[in-house]
C-alpha positions, 0 to 999 in steps of 0.5 A: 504449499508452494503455489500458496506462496507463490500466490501470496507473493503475487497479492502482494506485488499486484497490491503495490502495483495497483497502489502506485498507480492510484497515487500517480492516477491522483496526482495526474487528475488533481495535479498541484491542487492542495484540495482533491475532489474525492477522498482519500479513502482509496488509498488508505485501504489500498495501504492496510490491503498491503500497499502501504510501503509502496504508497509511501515511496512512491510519494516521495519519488512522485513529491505528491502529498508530502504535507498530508500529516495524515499520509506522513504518520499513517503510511509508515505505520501501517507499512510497518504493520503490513512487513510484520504481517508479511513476514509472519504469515511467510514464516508460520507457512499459513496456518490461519488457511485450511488446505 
C-alpha cells in the first residue's frame, strides 16, 4: 500500500513538473505575442491530469497569460478539482485500484 502512495505522489509532482515547464516552454517560443501559433490544448489537459494549480502559479511567477479569461477562471477551477481529488484518493487508500 505504501509504494502506491509513493507512486501517486511522484504522478503528481512529474504532472506539475512536466506543467510548469510547458507554460515557460510556451512563453519562451511565442515570447510577448498575444496570438500563439498552436493551441491551448496542452495545457489544458496537463491542468485536468493534475497540474492545474502549478499552471497557475507558475503563471503569475512567469507574468505569462495574465489576460486569458479562459486561463484565469479555469486553472483555479480545475486546481480545486484536482486538490478535491488528491486528498480524497489519499484518504479512502484507493479503492477504485484492485490490488
Amino acid at each position: 500500500m505504501v509504494l502506491l502512495y509513493i507512486i501517486f505522489g511522484v504522478y503528481i509532482l512529474a504532472v506539475n513538473f512536466y506543467a510548469v515547464m510547458l507554460l515557460k516552454s510556451q512563453r519562451d517560443e511565442y515570447g510577448d505575442s498575444e496570438s500563439p501559433k498552436t493551441g491551448d490544448g496542452k495545457l489544458i489537459l496537463t491542468a485536468i491530469l493534475g497540474g492545474a494549480v502549478a499552471i497557475y502559479v507558475s503563471m503569475f511567477i512567469m507574468k505569462y497569460r495574465l489576460k486569458n479569461a479562459l486561463f484565469m477562471i479555469l486553472m483555479p477551477v480545475i486546481g480545486v478539482l484536482n486538490i478535491y481529488f488528491f486528498v480524497a484518493a489519499f484518504r479512502s487508500g484507493f479503492p477504485f485500484i484492485a490490488v
